[in-house]
N, C-alpha and C positions, 0 to 999 in steps of 0.2 A: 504494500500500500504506500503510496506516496501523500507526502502534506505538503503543503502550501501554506505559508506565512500569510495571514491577512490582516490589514493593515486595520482594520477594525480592531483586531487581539490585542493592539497596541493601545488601544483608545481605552479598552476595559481593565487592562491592566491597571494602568494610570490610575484612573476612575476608580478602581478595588483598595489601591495599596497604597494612596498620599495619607498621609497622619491623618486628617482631620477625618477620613468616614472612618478610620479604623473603630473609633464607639460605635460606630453601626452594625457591627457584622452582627453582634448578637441580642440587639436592641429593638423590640419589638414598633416599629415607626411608620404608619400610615403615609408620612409624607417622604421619607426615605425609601419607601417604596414604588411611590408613585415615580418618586426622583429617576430611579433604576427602568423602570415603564417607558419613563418617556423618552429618556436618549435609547436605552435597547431596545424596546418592543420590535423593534424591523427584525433583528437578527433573532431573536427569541422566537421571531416566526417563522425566518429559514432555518433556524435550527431544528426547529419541530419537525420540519417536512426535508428533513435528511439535506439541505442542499449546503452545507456550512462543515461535512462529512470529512472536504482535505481538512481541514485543521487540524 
């Protein structure tokens, strides 16, 4: 199986691991969620329907 880098992974990354969300990971936050929804919801929905599969 071959992967591909996509330039999106970089944008999540980012997003997952600067200081200030790290209190979020396990902080139950309606609005930190939405937060996550609204920049990812695209790829949350090629991911679902396999097309995000190189990664």
């Amino acid at each position: 199986m071959t992967y591909t880098h996509h330039e999106k992974a970089d944008e999540i990354l980012q997003f997952w691991f600067v200081g200030s969300i790290k209190p979020n990971w396990f902080a139950k936050s309606d609005e930190f969620d939405g937060t996550i929804r609204e920049r990812f919801a695209p790829l949350i929905a090629q991911a679902a329907t396999g097309e995000l599969w190189a990664w």
